[in-house]
Backbone as ProteinMPNN parsed JSONL, in Angstrom:
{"seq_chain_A": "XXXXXXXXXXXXXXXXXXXXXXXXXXXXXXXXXXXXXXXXXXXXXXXXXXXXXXXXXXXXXXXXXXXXXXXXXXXXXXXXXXXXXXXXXXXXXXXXXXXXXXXXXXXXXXXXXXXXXXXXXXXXXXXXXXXXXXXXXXXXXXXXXXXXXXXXXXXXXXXXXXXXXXXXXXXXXXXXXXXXXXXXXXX", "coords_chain_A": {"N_chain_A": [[-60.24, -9.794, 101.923], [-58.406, -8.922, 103.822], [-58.895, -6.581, 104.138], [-61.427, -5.777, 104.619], [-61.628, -6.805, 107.173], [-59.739, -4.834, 108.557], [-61.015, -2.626, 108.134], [-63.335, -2.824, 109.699], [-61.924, -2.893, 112.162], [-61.331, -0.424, 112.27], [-63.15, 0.74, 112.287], [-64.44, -0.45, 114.522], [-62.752, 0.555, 116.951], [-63.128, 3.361, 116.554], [-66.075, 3.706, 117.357], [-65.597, 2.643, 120.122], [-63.896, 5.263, 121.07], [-65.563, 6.965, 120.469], [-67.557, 6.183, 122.116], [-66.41, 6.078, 125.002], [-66.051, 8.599, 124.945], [-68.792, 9.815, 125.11], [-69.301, 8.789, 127.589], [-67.796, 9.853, 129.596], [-68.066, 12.622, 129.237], [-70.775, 12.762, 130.283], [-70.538, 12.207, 132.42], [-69.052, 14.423, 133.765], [-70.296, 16.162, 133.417], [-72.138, 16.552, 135.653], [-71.378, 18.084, 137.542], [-71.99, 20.206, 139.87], [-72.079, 24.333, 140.763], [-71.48, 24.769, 142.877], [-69.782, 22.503, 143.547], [-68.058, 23.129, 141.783], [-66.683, 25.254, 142.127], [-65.606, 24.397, 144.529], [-63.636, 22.368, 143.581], [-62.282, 23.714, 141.876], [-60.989, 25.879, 143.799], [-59.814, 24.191, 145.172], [-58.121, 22.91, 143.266], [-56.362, 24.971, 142.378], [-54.809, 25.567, 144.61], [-53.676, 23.219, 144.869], [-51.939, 23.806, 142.368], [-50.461, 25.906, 143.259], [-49.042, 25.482, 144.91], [-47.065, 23.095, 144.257], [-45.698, 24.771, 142.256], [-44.508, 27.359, 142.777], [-43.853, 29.551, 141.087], [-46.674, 30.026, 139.611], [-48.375, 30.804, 141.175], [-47.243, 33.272, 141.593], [-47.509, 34.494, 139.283], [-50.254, 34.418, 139.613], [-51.187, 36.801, 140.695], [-50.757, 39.084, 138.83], [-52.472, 38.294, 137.134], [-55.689, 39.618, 135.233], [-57.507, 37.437, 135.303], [-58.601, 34.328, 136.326], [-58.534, 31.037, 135.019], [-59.707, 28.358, 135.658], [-59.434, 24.526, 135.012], [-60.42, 22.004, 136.938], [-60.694, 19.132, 136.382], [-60.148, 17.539, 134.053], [-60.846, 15.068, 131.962], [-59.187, 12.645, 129.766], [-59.264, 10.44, 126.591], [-58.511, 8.171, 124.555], [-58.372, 5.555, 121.413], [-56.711, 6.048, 118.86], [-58.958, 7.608, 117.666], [-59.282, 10.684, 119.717], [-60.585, 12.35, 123.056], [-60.953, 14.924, 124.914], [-62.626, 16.379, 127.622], [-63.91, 18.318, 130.109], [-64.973, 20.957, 132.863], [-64.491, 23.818, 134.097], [-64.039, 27.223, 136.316], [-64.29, 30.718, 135.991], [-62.91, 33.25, 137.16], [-62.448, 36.235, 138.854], [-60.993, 39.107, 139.944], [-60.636, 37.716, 142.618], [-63.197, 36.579, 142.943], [-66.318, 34.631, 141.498], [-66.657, 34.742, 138.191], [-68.06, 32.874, 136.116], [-68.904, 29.973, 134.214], [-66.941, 27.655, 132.366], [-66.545, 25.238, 129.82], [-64.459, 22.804, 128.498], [-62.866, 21.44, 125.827], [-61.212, 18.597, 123.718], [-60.636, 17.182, 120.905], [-59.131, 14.76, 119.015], [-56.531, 13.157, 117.226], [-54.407, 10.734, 115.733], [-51.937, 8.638, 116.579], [-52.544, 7.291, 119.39], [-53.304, 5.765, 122.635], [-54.91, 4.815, 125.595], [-55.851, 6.374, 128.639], [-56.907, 9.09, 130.771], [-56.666, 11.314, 133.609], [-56.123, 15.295, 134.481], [-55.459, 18.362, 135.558], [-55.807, 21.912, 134.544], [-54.668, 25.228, 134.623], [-55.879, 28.405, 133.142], [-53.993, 31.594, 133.389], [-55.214, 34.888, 132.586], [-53.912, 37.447, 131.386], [-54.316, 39.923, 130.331], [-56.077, 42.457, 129.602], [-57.179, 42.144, 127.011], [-57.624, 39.656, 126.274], [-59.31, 38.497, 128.643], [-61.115, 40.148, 127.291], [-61.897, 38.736, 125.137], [-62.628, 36.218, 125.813], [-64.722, 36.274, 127.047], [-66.451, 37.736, 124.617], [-66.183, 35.941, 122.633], [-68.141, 32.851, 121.046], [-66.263, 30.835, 121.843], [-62.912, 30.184, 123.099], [-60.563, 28.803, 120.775], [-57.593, 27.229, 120.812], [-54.886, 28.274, 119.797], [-55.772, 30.093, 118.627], [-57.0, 33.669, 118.327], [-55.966, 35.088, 121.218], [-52.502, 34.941, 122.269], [-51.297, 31.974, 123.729], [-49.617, 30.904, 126.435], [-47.762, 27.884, 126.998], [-46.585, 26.82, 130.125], [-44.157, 24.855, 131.146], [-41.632, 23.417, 133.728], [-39.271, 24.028, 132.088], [-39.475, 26.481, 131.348], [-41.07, 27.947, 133.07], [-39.254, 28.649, 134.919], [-37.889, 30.956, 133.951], [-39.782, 32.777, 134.166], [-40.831, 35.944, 135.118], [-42.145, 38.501, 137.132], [-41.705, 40.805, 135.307], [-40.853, 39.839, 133.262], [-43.414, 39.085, 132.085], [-45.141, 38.579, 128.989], [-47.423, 37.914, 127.428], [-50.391, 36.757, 126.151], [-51.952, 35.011, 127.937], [-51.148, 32.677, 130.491], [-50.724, 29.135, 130.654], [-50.789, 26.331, 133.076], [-50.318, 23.158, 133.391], [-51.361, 20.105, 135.304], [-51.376, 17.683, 137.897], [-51.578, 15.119, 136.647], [-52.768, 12.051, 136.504], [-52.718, 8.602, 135.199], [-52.56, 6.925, 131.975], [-51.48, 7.716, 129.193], [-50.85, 7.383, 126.035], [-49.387, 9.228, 123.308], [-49.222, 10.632, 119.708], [-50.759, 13.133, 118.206], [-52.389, 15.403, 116.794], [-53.98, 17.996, 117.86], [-56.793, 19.836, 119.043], [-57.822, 22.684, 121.141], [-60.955, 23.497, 122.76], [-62.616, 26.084, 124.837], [-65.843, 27.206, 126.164], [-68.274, 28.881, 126.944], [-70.861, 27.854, 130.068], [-73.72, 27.176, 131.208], [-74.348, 27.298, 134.899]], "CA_chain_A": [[-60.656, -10.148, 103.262], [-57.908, -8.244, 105.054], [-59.276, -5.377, 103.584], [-62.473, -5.739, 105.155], [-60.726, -7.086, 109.067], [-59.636, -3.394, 108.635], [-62.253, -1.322, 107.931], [-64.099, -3.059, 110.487], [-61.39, -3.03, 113.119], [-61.288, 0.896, 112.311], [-65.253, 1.016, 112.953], [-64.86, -0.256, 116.187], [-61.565, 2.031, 117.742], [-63.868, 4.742, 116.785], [-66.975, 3.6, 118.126], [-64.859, 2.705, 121.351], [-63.737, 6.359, 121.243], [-66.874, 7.862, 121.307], [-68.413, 5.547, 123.751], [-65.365, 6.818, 125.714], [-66.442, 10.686, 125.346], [-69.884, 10.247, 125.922], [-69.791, 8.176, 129.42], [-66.808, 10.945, 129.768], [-68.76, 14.345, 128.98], [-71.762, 12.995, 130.769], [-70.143, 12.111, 134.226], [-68.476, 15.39, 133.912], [-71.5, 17.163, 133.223], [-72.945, 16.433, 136.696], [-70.449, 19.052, 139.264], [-72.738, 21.526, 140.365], [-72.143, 25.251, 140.573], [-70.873, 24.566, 143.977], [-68.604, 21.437, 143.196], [-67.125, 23.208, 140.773], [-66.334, 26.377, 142.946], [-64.129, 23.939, 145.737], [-62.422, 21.485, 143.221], [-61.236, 24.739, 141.307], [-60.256, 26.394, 144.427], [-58.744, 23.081, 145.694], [-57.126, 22.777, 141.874], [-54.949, 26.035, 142.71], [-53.841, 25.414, 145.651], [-52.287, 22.143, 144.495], [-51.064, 24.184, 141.784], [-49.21, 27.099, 144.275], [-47.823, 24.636, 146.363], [-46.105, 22.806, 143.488], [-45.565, 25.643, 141.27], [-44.652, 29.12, 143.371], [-43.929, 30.732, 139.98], [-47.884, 30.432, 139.295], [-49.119, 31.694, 142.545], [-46.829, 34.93, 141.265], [-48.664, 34.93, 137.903], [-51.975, 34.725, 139.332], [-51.233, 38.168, 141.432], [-50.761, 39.961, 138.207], [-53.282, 38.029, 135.943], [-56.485, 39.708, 135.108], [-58.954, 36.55, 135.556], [-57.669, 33.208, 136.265], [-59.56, 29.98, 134.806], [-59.723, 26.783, 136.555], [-60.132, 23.192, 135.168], [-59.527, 20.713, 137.952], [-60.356, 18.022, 136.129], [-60.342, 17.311, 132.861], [-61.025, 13.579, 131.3], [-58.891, 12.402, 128.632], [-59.185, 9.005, 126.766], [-58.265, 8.019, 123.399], [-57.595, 4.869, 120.575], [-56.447, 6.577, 117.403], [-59.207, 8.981, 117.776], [-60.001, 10.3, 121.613], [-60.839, 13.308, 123.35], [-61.149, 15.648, 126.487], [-63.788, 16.849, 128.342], [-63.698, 19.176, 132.119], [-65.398, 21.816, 133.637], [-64.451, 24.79, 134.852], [-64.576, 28.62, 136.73], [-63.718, 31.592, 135.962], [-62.751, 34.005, 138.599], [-61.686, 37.85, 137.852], [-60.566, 39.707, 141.675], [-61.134, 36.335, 143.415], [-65.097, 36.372, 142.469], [-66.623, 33.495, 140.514], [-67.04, 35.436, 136.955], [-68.647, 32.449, 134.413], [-68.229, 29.048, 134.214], [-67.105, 27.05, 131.277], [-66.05, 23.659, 129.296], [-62.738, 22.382, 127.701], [-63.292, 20.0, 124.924], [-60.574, 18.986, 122.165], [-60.822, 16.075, 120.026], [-57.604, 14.175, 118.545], [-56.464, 11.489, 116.305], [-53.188, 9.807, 115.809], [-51.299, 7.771, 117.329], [-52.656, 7.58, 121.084], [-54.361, 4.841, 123.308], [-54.921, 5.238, 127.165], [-56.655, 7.489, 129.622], [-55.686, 10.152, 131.773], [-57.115, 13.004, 133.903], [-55.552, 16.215, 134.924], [-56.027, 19.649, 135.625], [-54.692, 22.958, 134.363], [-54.877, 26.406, 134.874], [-55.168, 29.237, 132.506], [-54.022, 32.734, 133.794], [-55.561, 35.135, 131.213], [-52.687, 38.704, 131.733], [-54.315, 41.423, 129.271], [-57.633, 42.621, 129.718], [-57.391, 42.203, 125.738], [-57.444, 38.112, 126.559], [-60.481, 38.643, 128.887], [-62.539, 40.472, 127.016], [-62.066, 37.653, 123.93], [-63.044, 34.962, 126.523], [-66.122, 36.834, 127.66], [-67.156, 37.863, 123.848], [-66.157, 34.755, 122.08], [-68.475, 31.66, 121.542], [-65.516, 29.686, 122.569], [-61.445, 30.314, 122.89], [-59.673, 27.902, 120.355], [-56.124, 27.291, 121.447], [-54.369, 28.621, 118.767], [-56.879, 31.308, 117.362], [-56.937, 34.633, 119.388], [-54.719, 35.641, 122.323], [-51.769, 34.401, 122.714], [-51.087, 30.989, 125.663], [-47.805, 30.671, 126.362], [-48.156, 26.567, 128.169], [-45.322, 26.63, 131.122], [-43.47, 23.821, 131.824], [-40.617, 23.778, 134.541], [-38.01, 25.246, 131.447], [-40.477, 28.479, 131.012], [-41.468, 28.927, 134.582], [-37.656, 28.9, 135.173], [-37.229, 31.881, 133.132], [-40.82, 33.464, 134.132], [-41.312, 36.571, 136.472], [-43.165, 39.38, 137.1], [-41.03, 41.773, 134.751], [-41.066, 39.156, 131.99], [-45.194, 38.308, 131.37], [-45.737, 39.278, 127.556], [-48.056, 37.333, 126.862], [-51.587, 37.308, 126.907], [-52.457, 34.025, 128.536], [-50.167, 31.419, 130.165], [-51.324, 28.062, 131.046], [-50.215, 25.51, 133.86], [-51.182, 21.634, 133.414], [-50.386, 19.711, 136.477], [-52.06, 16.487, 138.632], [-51.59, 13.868, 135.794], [-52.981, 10.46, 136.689], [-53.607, 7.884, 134.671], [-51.437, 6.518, 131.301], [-51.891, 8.182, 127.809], [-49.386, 7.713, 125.198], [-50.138, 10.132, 122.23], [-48.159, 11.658, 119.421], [-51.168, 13.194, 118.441], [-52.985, 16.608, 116.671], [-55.759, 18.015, 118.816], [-57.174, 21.463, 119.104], [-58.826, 22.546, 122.447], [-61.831, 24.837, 122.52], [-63.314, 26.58, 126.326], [-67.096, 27.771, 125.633], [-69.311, 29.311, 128.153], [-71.992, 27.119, 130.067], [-74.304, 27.703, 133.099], [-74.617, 26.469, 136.197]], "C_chain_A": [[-59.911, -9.321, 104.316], [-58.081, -6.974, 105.197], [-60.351, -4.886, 105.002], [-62.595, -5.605, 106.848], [-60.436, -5.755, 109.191], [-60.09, -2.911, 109.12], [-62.801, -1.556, 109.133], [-63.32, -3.042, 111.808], [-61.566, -1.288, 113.228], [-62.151, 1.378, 112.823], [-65.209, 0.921, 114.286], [-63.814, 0.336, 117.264], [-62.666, 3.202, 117.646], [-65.144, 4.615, 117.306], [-66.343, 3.272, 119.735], [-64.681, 4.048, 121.846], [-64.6, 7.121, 121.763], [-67.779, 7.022, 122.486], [-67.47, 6.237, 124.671], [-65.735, 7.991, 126.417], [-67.641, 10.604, 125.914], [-69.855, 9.616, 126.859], [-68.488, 9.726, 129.809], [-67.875, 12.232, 130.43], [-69.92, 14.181, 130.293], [-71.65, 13.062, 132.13], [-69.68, 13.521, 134.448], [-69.129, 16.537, 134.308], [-72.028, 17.231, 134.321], [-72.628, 17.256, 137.675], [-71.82, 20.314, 139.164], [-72.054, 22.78, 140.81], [-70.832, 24.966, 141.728], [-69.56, 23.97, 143.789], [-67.324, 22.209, 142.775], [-66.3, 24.236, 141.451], [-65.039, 25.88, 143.637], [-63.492, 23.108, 145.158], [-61.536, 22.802, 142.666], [-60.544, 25.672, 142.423], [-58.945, 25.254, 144.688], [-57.206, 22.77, 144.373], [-56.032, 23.698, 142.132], [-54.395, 25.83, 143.651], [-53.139, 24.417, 145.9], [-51.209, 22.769, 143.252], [-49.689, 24.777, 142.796], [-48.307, 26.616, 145.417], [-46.531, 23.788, 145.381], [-45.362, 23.658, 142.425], [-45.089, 27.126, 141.766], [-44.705, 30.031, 142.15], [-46.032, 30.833, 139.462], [-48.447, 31.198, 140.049], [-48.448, 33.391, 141.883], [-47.178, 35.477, 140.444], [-49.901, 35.474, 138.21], [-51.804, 36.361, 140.157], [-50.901, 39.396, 140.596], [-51.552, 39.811, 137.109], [-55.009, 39.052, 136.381], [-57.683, 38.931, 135.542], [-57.801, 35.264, 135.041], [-58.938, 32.051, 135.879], [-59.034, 28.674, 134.809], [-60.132, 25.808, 136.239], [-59.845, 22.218, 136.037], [-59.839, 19.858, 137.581], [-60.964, 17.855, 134.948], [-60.049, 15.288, 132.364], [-60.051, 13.291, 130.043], [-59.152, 10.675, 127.98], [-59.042, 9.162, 124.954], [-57.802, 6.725, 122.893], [-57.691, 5.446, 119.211], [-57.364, 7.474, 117.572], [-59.705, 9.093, 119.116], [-60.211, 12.072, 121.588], [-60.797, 13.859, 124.787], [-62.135, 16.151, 126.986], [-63.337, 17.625, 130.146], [-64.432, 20.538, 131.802], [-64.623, 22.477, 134.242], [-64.97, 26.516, 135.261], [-63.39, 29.508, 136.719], [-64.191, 32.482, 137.003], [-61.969, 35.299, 138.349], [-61.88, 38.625, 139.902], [-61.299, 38.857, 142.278], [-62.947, 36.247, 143.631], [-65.855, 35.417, 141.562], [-67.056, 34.582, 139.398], [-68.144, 34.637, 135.687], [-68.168, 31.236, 135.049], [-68.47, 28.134, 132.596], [-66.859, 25.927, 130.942], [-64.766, 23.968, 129.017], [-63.018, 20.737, 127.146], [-62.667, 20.375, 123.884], [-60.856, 17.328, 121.85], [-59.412, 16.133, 119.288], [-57.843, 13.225, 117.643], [-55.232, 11.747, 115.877], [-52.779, 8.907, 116.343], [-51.096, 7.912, 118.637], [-53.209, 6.151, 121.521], [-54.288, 5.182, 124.705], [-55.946, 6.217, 127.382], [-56.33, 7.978, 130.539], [-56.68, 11.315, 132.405], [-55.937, 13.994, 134.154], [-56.302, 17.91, 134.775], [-55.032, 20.93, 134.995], [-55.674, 23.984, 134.504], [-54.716, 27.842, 133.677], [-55.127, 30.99, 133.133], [-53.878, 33.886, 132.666], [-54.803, 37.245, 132.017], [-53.478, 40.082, 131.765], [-55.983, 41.211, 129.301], [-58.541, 42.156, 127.897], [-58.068, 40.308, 125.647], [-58.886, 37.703, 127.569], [-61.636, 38.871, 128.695], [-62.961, 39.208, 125.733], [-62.564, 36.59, 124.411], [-64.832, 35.724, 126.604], [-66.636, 36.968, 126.388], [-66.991, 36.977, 122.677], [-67.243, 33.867, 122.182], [-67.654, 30.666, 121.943], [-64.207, 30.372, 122.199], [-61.23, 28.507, 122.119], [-58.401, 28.237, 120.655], [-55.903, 27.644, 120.195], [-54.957, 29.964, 117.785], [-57.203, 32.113, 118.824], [-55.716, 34.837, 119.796], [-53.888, 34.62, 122.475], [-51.866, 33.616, 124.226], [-50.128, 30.604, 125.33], [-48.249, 28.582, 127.55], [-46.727, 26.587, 128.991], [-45.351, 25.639, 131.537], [-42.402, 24.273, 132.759], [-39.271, 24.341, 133.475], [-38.431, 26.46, 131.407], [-40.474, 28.913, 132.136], [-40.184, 29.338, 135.326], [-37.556, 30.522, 135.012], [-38.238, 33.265, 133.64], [-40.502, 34.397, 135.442], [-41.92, 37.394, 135.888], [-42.733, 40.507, 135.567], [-40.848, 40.973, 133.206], [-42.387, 38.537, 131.225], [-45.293, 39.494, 130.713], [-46.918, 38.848, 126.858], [-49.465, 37.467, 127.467], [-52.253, 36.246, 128.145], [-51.09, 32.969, 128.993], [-50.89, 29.82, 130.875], [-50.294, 26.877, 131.799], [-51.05, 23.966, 133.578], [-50.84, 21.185, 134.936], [-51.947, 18.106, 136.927], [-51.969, 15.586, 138.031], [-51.783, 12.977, 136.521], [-53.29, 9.555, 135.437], [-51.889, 7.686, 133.349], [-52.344, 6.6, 129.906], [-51.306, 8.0, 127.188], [-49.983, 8.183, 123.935], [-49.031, 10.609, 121.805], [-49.636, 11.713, 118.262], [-51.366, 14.816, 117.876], [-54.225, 16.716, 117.089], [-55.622, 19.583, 118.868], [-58.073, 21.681, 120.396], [-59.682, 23.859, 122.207], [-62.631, 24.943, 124.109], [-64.325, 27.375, 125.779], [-67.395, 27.996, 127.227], [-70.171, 28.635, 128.094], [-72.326, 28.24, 130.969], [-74.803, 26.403, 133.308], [-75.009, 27.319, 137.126]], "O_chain_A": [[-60.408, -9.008, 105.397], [-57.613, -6.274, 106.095], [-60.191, -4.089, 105.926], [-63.23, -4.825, 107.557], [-61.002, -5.317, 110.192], [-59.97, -2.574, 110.298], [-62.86, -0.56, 109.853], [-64.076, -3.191, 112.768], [-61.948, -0.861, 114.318], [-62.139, 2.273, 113.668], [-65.66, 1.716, 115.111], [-64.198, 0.54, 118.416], [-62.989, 3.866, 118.632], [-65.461, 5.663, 117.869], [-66.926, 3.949, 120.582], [-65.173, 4.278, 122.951], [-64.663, 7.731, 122.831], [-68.456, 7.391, 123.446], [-68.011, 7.218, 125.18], [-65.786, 8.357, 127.591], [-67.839, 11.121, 127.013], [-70.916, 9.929, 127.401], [-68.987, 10.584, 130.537], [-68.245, 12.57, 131.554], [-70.065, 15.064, 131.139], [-72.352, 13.712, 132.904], [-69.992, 13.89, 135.58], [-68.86, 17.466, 135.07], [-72.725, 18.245, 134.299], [-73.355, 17.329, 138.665], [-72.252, 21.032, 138.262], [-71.093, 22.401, 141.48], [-69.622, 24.958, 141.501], [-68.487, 24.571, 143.826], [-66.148, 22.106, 143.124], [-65.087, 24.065, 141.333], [-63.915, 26.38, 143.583], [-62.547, 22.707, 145.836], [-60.343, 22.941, 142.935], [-59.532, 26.264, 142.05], [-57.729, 25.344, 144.515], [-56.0, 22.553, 144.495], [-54.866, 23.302, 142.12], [-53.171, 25.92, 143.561], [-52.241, 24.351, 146.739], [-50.038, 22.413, 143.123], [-48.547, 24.364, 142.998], [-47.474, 26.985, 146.245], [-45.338, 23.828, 145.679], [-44.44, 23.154, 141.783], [-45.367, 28.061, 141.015], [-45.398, 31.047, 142.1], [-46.455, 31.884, 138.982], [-49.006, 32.231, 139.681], [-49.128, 34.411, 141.775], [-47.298, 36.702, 140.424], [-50.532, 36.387, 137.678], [-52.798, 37.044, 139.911], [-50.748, 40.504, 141.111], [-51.605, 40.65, 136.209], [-55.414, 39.162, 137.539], [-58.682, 39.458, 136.032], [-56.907, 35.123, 134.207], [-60.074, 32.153, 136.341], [-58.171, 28.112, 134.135], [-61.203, 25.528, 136.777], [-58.859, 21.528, 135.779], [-59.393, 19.002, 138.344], [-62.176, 18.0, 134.786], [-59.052, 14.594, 132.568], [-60.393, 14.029, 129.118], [-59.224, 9.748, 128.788], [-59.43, 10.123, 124.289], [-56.852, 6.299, 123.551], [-58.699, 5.306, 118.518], [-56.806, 8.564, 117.698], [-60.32, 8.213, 119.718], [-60.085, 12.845, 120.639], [-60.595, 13.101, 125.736], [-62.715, 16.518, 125.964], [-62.535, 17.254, 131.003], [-64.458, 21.081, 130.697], [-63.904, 21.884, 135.046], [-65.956, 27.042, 134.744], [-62.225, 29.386, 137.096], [-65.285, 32.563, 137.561], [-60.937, 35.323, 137.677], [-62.791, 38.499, 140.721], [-62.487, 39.07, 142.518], [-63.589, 35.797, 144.58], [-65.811, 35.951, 140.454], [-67.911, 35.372, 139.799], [-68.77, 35.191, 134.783], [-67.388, 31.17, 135.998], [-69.49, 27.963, 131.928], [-66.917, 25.203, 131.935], [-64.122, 25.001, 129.198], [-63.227, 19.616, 127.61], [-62.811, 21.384, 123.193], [-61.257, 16.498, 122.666], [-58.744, 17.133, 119.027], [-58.872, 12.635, 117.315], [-54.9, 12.907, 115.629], [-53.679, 8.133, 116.671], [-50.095, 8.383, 119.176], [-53.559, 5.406, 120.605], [-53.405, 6.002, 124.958], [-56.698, 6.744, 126.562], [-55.476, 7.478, 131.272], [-57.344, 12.079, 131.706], [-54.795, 13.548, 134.044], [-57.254, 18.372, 134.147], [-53.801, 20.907, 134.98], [-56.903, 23.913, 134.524], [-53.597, 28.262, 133.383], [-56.2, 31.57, 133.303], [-52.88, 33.993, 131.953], [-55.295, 37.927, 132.916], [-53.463, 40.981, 132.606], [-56.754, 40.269, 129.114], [-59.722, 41.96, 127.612], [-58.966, 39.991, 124.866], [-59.505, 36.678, 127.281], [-62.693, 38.466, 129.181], [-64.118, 38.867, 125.488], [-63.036, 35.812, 123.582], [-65.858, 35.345, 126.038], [-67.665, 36.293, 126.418], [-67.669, 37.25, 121.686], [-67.642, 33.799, 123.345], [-68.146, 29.63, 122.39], [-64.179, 31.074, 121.188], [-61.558, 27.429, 122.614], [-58.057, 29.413, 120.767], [-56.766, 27.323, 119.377], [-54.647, 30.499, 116.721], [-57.501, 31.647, 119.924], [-54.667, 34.819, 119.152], [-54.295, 33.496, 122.77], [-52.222, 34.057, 125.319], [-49.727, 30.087, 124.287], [-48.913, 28.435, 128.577], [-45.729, 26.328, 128.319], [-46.271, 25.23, 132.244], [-42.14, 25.475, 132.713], [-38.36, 24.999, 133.977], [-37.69, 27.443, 131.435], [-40.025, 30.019, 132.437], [-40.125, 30.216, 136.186], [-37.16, 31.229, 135.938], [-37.839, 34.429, 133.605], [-40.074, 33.957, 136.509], [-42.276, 37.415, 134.71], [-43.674, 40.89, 134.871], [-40.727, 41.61, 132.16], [-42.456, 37.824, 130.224], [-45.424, 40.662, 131.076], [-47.334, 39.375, 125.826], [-49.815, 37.935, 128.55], [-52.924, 36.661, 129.09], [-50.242, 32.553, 128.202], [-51.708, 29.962, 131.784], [-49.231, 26.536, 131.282], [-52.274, 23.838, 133.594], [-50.119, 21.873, 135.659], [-52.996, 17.799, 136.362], [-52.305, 14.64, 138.743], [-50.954, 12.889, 137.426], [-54.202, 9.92, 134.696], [-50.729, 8.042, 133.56], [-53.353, 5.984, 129.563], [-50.37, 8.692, 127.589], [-50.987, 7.63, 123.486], [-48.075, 10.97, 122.491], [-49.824, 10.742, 117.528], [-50.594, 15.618, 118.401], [-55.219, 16.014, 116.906], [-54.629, 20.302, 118.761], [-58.981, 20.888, 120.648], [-59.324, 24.912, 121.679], [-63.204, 23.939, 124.534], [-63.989, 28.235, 124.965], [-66.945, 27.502, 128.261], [-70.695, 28.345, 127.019], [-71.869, 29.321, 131.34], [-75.24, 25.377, 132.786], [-75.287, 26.915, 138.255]]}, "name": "protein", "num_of_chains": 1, "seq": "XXXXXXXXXXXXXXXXXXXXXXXXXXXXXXXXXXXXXXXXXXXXXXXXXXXXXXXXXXXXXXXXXXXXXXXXXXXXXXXXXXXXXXXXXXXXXXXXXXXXXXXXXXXXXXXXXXXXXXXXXXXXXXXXXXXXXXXXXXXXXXXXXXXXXXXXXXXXXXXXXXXXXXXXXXXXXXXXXXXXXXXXXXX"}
């Protein structure tokens, strides 16, 4: 019997989950071309005000890509969802997703935004001829926290990509393997 209380408690965390993603994905899905244009401007310029070391990144990155808001939500298994634009000499270039899927030990929900500033034209062209960047597969992303960006300047970016999170709201607790993948849409 306690077997069964289980299984069936397991059934419904993960049906919770995905109910989760899809009211998630679909609200997400709705920013228009436009939208997406002034939250991702608005997204940097909460970055460069809290962050000066990014603002100094983006003046030597190749093409900078903008999620301002990404969805998270998770019990035991959860996921992310956001929209964003890419922008190569301050020009809208593409716009894409950011969707990873998890499972462990998480519950909560959370938005936030991050930024990835892509260095090496080598890191650009893999975005542009990729069906999707997986984190971990391809070009190097260095993720900066306040110990990295410490250390970061102009004379020290080796890398091909570095990535800023920032705006957290909300209450996630996760320890937690997830893989994130950015695909090209249109809008």
């Amino acid at each position: 019997m306690t077997n069964i209380r289980r299984t069936l408690h397991n059934i419904l965390l993960v049906a919770a989950a995905i109910f989760s993603l899809g009211a998630i994905s679909s609200h997400a899905d709705a920013a228009t071309a436009e939208d997406l244009n002034k939250d991702a401007a608005q997204a940097l310029q909460t970055l460069y005000k809290s962050n000066p070391v990014a603002e100094s990144i983006s003046k030597k990155a190749k093409a900078v890509l903008v999620f301002p808001n990404i969805i998270k939500a998770g019990l035991v298994f959860g996921g992310s969802y956001g929209e964003g634009v890419l922008t190569k000499d301050s020009h809208v270039a593409g716009y894409y997703n950011s969707v990873s899927a998890s499972w462990g030990w998480q519950a909560g929900a959370e938005s936030y935004a991050y930024v990835v500033f892509l260095m090496s034209d080598k890191a650009v062209k893999y975005l542009d001829k990729s069906k999707g960047w997986e984190f971990g597969v391809g070009p190097t992303v260095v993720v900066v926290n306040e110990g990295v960006a410490k250390n970061l300047s102009s004379s020290t970016l080796r890398n091909d990509a570095y990535a800023f999170i920032f705006d957290q709201q909300g209450l996630m607790a996760s320890l937690s393997m997830e893989g994130t993948k950015i695909s090209r849409i249109k809008r």
